[in-house]
C-alpha positions as a Python dict, from the first residue, in 0.01 Angstrom:
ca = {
    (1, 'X'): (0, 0, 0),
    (2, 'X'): (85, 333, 142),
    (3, 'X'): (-148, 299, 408),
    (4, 'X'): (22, -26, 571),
    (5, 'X'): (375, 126, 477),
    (6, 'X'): (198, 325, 765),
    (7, 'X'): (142, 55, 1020),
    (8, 'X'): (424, -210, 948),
    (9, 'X'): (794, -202, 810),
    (10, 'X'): (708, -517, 621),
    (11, 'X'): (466, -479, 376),
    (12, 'X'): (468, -842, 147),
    (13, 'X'): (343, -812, -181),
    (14, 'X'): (219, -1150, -319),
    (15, 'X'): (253, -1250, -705),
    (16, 'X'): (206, -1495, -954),
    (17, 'X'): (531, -1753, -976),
    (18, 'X'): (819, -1587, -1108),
    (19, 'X'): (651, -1266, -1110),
    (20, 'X'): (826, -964, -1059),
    (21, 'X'): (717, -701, -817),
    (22, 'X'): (567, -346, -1001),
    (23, 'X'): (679, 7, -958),
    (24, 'X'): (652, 90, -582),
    (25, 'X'): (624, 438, -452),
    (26, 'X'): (906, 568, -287),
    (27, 'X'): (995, 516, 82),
    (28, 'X'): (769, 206, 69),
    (29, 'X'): (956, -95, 249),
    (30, 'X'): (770, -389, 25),
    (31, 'X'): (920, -751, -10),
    (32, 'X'): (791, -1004, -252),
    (33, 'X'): (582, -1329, -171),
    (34, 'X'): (513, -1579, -496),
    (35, 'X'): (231, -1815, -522),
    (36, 'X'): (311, -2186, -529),
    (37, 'X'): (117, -2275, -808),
    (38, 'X'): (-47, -1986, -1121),
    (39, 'X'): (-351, -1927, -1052),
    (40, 'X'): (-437, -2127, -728),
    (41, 'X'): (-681, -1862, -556),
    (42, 'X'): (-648, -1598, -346),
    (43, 'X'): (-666, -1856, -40),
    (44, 'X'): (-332, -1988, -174),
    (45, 'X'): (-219, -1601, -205),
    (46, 'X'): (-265, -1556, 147),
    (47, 'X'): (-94, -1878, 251),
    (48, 'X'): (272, -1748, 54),
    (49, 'X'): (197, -1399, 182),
    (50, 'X'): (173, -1578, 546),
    (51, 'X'): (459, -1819, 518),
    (52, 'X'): (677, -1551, 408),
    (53, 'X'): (584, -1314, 735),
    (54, 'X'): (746, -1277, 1022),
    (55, 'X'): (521, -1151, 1314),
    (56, 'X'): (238, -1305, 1499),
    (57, 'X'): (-2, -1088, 1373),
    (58, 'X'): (-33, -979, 912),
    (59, 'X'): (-266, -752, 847),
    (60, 'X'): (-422, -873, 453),
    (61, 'X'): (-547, -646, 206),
    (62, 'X'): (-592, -663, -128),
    (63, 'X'): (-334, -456, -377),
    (64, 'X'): (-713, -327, -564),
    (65, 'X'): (-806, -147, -211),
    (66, 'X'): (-635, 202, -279),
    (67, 'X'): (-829, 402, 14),
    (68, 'X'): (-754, 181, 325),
    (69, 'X'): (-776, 388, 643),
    (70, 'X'): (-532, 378, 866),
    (71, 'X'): (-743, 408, 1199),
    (72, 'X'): (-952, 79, 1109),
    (73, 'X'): (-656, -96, 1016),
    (74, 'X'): (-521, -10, 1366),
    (75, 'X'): (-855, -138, 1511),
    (76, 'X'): (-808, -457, 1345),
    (77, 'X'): (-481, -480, 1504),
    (78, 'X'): (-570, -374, 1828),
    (79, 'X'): (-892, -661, 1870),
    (80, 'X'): (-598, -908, 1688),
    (81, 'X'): (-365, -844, 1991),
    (82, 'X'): (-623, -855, 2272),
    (83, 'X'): (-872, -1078, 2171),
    (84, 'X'): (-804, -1454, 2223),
    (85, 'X'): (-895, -1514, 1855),
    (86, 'X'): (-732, -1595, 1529),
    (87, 'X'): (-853, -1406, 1279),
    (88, 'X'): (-1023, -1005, 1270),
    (89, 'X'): (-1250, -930, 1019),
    (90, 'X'): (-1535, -607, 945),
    (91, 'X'): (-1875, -622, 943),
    (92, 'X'): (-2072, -566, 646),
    (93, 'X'): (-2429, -621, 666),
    (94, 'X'): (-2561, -918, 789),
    (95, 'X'): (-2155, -1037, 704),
    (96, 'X'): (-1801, -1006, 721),
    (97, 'X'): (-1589, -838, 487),
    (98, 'X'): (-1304, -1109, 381),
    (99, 'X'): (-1065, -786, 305),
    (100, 'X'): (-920, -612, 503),
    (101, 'X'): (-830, -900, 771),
    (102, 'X'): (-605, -984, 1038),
    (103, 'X'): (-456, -1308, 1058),
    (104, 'X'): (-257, -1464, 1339),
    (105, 'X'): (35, -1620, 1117),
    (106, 'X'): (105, -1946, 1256),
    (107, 'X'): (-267, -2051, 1311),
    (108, 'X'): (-382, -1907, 979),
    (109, 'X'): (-111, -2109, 773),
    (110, 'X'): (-182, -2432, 924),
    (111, 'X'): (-563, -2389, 834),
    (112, 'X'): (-510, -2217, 512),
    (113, 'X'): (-294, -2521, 454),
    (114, 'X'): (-548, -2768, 560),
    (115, 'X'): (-825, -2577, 347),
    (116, 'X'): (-605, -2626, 8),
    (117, 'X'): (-555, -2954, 52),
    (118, 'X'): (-961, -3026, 70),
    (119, 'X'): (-978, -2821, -222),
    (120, 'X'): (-1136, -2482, -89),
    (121, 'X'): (-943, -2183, -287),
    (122, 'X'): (-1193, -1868, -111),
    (123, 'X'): (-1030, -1686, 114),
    (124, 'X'): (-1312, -1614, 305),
    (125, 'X'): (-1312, -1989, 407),
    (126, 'X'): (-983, -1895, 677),
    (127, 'X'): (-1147, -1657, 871),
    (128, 'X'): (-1444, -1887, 914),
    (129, 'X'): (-1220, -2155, 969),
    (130, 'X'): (-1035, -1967, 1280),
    (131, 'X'): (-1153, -1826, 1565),
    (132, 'X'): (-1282, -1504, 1473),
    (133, 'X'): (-1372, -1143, 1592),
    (134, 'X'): (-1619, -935, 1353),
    (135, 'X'): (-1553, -566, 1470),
    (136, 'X'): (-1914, -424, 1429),
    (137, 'X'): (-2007, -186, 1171),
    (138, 'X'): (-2088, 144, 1352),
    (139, 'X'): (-1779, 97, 1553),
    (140, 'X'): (-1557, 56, 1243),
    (141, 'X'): (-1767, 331, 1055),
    (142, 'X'): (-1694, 589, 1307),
    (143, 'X'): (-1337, 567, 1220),
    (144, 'X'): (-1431, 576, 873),
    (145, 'X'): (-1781, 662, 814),
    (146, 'X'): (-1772, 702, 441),
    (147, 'X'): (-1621, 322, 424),
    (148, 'X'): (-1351, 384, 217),
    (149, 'X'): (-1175, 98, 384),
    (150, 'X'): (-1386, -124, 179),
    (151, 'X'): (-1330, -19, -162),
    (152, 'X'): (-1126, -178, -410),
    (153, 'X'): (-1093, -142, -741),
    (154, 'X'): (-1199, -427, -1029),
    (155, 'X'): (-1265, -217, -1312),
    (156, 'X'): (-1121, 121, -1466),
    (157, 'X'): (-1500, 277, -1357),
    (158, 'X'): (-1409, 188, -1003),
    (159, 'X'): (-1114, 372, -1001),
    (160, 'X'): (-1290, 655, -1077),
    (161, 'X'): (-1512, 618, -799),
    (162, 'X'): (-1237, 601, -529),
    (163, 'X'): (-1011, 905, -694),
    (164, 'X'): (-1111, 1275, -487),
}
């Protein structure tokens, strides 16, 4: 969170209907987003967290990925604005990593739309969906070779393995 307090004003926090945002830390501009329907998928997360944006370009991230760097985030951004694509994603492997991401809003809602409606609930289905940059791994991992970026946190023995 504190990391795209960093890049953005706007940071959008997206919850369960009729949730109530948590504790933030201080200083950190956050508005809240809700999901249409409990329990809908994190594609449908992603569509509320879109609609309720303002800018052409949202930077997604999951609230589990406590040691985003800043740099790679800015790389995402930077491909987003220059690139004539829709989506910016990370290598990983053979892959892409669906987290972090850069969506263009208005593009990305109208497909995330159209992808709920047949059904699909993974998120990784947008970015395959839109046109889409992969920023290579060694170009990402020299702005962050240990790939902190990537880590998120499921379980308490994660947490552990993200903390200095």
């Amino acid at each position: 969170m504190l990391r795209l307090a960093e890049i953005t004003g706007d940071v959008i926090v997206v919850l369960a209907p009729g949730g109530a945002l948590p504790p933030m830390p201080p200083g950190v501009p956050v508005r809240s987003a809700h999901d249409a329907v409990e329990a809908d998928g994190p594609l449908a997360g992603v569509l509320a967290g879109l609609l309720t944006a303002d800018t052409e370009l949202a930077i997604v991230a999951g609230g589990d990925m406590p040691t985003l760097v800043t740099s790679v985030l800015l790389e995402l951004l930077r491909v987003g604005l220059e690139a004539p694509v829709d989506a910016v994603a990370l290598q990983e492997g053979d892959g892409f990593r669906p987290l972090p991401l850069v969506l263009r809003v208005a593009p990305a809602a109208a497909t995330a739309r159209a992808l709920l409606h047949d059904g699909e609930r993974r998120l990784r289905a947008l970015p395959e969906a839109l046109r889409m940059a992969v920023i290579d791994e060694p170009t990402w991992r020299t702005l962050d070779p240990a790939g902190s970026t990537l880590a998120d946190v499921d379980v308490p023995e994660d947490l552990a393995a993200v903390r200095p």
